[in-house]
N, C-alpha and C positions, 0 to 999 in steps of 0.2 A: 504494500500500500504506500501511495507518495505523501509526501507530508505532508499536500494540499489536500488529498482525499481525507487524512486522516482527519485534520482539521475540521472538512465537512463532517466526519462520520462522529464526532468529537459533539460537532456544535449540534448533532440532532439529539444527541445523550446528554445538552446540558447542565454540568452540573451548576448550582447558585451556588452563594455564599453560606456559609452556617450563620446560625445567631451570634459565634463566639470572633466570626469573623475571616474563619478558614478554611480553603476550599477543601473536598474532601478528597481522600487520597486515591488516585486511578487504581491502585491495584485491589481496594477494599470499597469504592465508593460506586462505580458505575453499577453495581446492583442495587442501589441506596437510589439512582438518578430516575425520574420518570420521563421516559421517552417523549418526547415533543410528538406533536403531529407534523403529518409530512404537509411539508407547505413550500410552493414555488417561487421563486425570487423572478417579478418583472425585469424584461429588460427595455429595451428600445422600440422590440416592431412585438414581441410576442408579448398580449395582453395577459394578468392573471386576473383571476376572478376570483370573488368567494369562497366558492369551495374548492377552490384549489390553493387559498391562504386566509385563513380565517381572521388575517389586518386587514383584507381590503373589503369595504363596505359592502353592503346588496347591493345588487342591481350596480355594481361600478366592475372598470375592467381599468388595472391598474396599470400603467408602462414607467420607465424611467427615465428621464434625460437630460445633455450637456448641452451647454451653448455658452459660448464667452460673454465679458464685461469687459469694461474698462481695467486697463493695467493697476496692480498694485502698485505701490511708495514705491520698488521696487522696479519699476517697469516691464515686470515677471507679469504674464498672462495671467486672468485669473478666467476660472471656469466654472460655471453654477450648475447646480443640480436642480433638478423638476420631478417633483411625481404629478403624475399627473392620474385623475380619474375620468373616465369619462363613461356614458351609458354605456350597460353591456352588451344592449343591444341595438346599438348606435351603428347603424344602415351604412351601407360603401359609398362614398363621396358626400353623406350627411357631416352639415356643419352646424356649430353649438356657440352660443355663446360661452365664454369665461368668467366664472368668479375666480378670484388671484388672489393670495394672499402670500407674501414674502416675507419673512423675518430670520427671527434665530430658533426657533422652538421645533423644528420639524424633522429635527434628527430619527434614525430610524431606532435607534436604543432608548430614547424619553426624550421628555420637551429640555428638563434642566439635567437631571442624573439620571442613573440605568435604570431602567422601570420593569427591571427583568423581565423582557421577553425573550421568550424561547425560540422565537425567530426571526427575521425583519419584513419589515410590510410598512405601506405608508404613515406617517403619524396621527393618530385619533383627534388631533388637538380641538378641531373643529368638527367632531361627529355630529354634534347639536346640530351645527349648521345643513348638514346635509340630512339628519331624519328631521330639522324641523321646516325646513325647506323646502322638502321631497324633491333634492335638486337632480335628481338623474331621472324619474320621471316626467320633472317639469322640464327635460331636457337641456339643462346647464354641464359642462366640463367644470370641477373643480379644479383647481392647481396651486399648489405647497414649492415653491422655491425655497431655497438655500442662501440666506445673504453670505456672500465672501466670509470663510472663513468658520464657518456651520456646517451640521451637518455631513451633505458629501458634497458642496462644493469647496475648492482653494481659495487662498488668498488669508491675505491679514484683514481680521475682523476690526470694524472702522467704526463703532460705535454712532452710527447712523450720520456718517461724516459723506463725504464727498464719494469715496468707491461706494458705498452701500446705498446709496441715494443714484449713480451710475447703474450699479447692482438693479433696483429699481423700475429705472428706467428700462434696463436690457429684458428684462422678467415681461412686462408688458408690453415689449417690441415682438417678442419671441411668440408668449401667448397669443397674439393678433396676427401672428402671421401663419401658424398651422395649417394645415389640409385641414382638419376637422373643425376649424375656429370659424366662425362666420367674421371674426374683425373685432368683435365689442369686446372689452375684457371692462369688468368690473372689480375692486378690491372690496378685502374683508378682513377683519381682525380685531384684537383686543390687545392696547399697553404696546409693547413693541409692534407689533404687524399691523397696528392702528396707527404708532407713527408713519412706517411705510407706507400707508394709504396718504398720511396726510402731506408725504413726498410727493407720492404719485399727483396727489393734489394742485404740489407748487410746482412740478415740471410738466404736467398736461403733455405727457409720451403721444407719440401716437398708437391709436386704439383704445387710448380710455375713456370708458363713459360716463364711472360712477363711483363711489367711494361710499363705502359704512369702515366707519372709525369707534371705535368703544373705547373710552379712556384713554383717549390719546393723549397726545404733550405738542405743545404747542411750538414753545420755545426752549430749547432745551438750557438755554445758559440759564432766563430766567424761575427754571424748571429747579437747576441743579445749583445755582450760585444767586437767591434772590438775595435781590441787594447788596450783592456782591460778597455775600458770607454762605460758606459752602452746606449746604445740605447734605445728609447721613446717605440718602440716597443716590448721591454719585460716586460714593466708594463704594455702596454694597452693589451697586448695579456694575461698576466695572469691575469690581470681581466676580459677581456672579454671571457675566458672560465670557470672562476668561475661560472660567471652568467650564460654559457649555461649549466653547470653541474646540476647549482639552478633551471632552469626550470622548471616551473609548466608544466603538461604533460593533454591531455585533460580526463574531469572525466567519457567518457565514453567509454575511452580504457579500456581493458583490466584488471584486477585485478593483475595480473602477473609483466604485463607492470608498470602498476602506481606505486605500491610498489618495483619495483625497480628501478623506476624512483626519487624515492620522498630518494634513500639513500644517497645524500648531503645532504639532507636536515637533517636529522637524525644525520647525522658524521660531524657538525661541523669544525672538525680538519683537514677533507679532503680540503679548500679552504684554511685554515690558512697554512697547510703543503707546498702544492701547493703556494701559495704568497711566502714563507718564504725558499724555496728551491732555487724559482729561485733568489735569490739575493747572491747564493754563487758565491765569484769574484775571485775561485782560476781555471785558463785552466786546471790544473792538477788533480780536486776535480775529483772525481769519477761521479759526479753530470752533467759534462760537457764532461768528456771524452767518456762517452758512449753515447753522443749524438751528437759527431763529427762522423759523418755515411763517409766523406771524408777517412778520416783515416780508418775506421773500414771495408770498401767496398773491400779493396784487396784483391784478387784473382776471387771475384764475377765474373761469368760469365752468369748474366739472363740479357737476352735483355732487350734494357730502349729505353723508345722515351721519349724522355725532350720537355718542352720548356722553355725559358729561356730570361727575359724580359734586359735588360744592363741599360734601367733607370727607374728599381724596385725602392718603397720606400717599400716596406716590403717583401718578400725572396729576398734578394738581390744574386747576384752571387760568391759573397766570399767563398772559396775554390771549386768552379766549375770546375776550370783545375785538382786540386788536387783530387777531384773525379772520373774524367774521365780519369787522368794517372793512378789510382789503378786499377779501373775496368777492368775487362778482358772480360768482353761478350760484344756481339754486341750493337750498339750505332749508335739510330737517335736523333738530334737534329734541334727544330727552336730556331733562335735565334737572336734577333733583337732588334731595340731600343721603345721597348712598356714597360708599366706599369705593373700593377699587371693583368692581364686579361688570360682565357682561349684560345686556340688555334684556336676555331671555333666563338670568341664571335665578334657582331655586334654592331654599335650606332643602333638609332633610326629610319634611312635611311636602316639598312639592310649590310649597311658597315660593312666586315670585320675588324674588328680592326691592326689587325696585319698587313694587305694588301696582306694578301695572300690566294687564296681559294684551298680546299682540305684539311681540316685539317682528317675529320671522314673519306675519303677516304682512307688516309694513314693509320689511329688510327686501320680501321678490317681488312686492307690488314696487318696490323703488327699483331693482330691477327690471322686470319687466317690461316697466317705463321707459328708463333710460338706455336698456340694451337689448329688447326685441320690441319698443313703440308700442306697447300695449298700452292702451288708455288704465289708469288704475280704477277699478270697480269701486273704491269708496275712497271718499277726498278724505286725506290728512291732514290734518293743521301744519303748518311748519315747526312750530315749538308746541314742543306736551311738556308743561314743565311743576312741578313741587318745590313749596318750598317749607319752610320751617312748621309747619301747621297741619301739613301732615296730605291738603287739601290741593286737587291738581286743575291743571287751569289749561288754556289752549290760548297760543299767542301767534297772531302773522308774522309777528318780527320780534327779536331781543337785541338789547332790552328797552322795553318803554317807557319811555321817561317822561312823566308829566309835568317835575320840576325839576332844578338842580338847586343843590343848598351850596352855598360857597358860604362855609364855617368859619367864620375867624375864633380859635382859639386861645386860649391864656398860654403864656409860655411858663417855663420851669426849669428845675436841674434834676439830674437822680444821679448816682454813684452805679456805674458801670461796672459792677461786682459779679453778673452772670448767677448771684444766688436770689433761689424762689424764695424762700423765707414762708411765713405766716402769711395769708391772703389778706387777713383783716388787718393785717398792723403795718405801719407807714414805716419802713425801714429806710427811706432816703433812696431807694433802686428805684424809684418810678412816681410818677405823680397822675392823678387822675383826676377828670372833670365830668361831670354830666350835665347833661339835655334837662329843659323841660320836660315833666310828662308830655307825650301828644295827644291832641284831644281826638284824633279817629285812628282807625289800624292806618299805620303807615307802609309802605315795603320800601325797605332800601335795597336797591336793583344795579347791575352794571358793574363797576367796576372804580369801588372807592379809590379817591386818590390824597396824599397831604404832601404839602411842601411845607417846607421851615428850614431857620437857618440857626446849625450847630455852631456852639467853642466847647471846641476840643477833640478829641481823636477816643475810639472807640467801635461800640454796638449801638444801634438803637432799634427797640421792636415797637410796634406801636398794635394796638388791640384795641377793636370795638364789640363793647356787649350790649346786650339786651338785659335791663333792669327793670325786674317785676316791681309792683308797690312795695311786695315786701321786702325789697330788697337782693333777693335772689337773683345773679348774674348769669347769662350765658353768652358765651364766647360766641362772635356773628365771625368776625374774622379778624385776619392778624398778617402783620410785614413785619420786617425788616429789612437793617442797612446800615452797611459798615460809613461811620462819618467822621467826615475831616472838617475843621473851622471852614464855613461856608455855608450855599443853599444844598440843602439833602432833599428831593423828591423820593418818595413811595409809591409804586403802584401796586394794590393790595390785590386780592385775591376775586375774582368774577363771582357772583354769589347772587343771592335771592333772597332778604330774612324781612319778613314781617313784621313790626314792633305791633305789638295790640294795643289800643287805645288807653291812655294809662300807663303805659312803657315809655320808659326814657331810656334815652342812649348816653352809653356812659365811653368817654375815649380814656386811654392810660400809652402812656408814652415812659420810659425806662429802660433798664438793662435786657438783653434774652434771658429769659427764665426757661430754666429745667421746666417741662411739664408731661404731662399725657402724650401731648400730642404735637410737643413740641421736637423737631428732631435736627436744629439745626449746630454746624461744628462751630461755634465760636469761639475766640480768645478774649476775656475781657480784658479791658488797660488798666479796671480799675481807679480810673480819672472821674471827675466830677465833669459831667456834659451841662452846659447851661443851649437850650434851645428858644429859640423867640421867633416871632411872625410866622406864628405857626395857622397853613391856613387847610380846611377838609373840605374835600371835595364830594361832596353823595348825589348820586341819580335817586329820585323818588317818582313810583309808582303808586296810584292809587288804588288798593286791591278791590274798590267797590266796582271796576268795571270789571274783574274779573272774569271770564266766560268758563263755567266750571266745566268740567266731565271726567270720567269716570276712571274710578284708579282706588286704591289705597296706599295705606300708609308705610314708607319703604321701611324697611324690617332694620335700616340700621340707624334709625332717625332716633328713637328712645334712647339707643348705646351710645349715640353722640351726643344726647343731652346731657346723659346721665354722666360722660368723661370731663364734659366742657361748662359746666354750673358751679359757680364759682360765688363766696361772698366776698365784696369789695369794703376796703376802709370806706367811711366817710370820705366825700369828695365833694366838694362849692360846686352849685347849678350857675355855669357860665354861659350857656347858650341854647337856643330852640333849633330845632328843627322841620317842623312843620307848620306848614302857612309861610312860605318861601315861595316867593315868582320867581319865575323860572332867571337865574343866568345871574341874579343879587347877590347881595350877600345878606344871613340869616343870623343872626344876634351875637355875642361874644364882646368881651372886650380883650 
């Protein structure tokens, strides 16, 4: 037997890991191993199917395939991989539209680590999508690319830089050009494969028609460095795609696959580059400005359906407005106060998360639309959105803004110590001011902004809550921003929060505090910061025009009350907020 057969004959006797962590030994273990079922490895022209490998969906006939990108750093060729699915019983010279989806997650061993399978087959990542879809029925081609440096294509992984945005682009030249493709290729995904939609977005390839994005990221500096002080989730994210890059791939794929799976491992430099890139701290590097897709999306006109979590801890909503004021094509969004979660995902009850059903209904009537002209059978709103109350609304456009308050606030100093302390005791780290009650429910909508001018060198975070009569606090939203003697602008976080009638808004300006849900890397200086001319900026909507329908209440709304409800010291009522014409300025001294 040659060593390559043994190998195959090896990987059909599987053995896994023990609990204790050690393989078990060939000469006592291979009666201990249970036989895998025999299953076929796609290649290029011969399709597998179902029951010939129990990874690849019903009703799909699986193949596999290369096609180049853009050169690496290197000017080393890089080569991407495709699975591609398409009906199994998809007619000779029948052609399908494309749903595409490219990112890092579609390795044939797991999306992050070995998910021990017993043999390779396409990645499940998106199964939902296709039984909630009935996309081979309804006659769509799915396709699963490999950005540079994943799975089984080459190349140094670019952290959604310049090759992987090339990467991108080649995935949807390729899809549109097939014998089986009709032309249209639509994207899909969630968190990473949602940014690459939202490349797809800013480079408008040829053949694209449409984009569903699910927690995406808009801007990745102001994602990963807001206000110019580093966020937790730009190291744990550049590590944790190092290691999916380093993935062992299983040893009885393909020869094609494995060796171009195993090229981190080979190019060292590729994870060190990668580490060592993302810690450039300049907004202006070249390194950041081409992965602010907000900025880079004007004049874009490919339809998008978003959706868009307001108490994300990882693609937060920062510059959201400022994406969707460039953008020029048509725009659905959901948008509500959930976590990181997909549009259609459930607990363990079956519960929608988000509290709304119809997601895949909407995702192939958007489809369908846009990439076989089908009229859609029932009008969608453009925004379905929730906000703090639990209660869902239908909006033409975000956000609506019936007034603008231009805040002048009190200025102050706090001690830039980095420690939370006592909530209710005024430890000199931050100072705080509140609002009139308002006399109707107010919504503060869009996209808070404050400007003020520092002395001194430091942190500063600034936080707006919602304060019940009895005092009871919750956190609406929060920035920061590293400042030097000067003017410091903020732009906070896109959001939705409804004050009830009776509720005042309370602002707190001071050091970053340790919190729940706070996750940002700072150094304090420790300096005493004096701030003045400090001025807030809020959109306010009236929620009495509200146009309600039908939805509950998303399942992680309670968890984020109950994280973020805070009692505050005593603080002087320095300003109103409501009863503000539009574009004025609203009380303060």
């Amino acid at each position: 037997m040659t060593s390559e057969e043994t190998i195959v004959h090896l990987s059909a006797l599987r053995c896994r890991t023990l609990a204790l962590g050690a393989i078990i030994p060939l000469a006592i273990g291979l009666a201990a191993c249970t036989e895998a079922p025999a299953a076929t490895v796609a290649g290029d022209t011969e399709a597998v199917t179902h029951e010939e490998n129990d990874r690849v969906p019903e009703g799909a006939a699986w193949t596999q395939h290369y096609f180049p990108s853009a050169p690496g750093l290197d000017g080393e060729e890089v080569e991407l991989h495709a699975d591609v699915l398409l009906p199994d019983d998809l007619a000779e010279g029948e052609q399908v539209p494309v749903i595409l989806s490219v990112g890092s997650y579609f390795g044939h061993s797991g999306e992050i680590t070995d998910e021990d399978w017993t043999h390779p087959g396409p990645s499940d990542r998106f199964a939902d999508l296709i039984e909630g879809g009935d996309l081979f029925d309804e006659r769509y081609a799915f396709v699963m690319v490999d950005l540079r440096g994943f799975g089984g294509s080459t190349g140094c992984l670019d952290f959604m830089g310049d090759g992987e945005q090339a990467d991108v682009a080649a995935a949807i030249e390729w899809a549109a050009s097939q014998p089986w493709s009709t032309g249209d290729v639509g994207m899909y995904g969630k968190s990473y494969d949602a940014i690459t939609g939202i490349v797809g977005t800013v480079l408008q390839p040829e053949g694209l028609r449409a984009v569903v994005a699910q927690a995406p990221m808009w801007d990745k500096y102001r994602n990963n460095r807001s206000g110019g002080v580093p966020r937790l989730p730009l190291t744990v994210a550049v590590q944790t795609y190092n290691e999916i890059a380093t993935l062992e791939q299983l040893p009885d794929d393909t020869e094609r696959y494995r060796e171009n799976a195993a090229y981190e491992q080979a190019h060292p430099e590729c994870v060190a580059i990668n580490t060592l890139s993302a810690q450039t701290a300049d907004p202006a590097s070249p390194y950041w400005t081409s992965r602010d897709f907000a900025a880079r999306v004007e004049g874009s006109t490919t339809p998008l359906l978003f959706t868009q979590g307001w108490a994300e801890w990882n693609t937060e909503s920062e510059a959201m407005e400022e994406f969707l004021a460039n953008h020029e094509g048509p725009v659905r969004g959901w948008f509500g106060p959930w976590d990181h979660i997909r549009g259609n995902e459930v607990d363990e009850d079956g519960t929608v998360k988000t509290g709304r059903e119809g997601w895949f209904d909407e995702v192939m009537a958007f489809y369908d639309e846009h990439l076989k002209g089908v009229e859609p059978a029932e009008e969608y709103p453009a925004f379905v959105i929730q906000d703090n109350t639990g209660s869902w609304r239908a909006q033409e456009d975000w956000p609506i803004v019936d007034e603008t308050a231009d805040i002048a606030l009190q200025g102050g100093s706090y001690l830039d110590d980095g420690a939370e302390g006592d909530p209710t005791v005024d430890t000199g780290n931050r100072f705080v001011q509140t609002s009139e009650p308002v006399a109707a429910d107010t919504r503060i909508t869009g996209t808070p902004s404050m400007t003020l001018t520092s002395e001194g060198h430091g942190n500063l975070m600034v936080k707006l809550y919602d304060v019940a009569p009895d005092g009871t606090a919750v956190l609406i939203n929060e920035q920061v921003a590293a400042v030097t003697p000067g003017e410091v602008t903020l732009e906070m976080k896109a959001g939705d929060w409804r004050l009830a009638a009776g509720h005042a808004l309370a602002v707190q300006i001071g050091t970053i505090e340790a919190g729940p849900l706070s996750d940002w890397i700072d150094t304090p200086s420790n300096e005493r910061i004096a701030v003045s001319d400090v001025q807030l900026k809020l959109a306010l909507q009236d929620p009495a025009a509200d146009v309600d329908i039908p939805g509950e209440r998303a399942l992680y709304l309670d968890s984020y009350l109950a994280i973020s409800t805070a009692t505050l010291p005593e603080a002087p009522t320095t300003f109103t907020i409501d009863g503000a014409e539009s574009g004025t300025s609203s009380g303060g001294e």
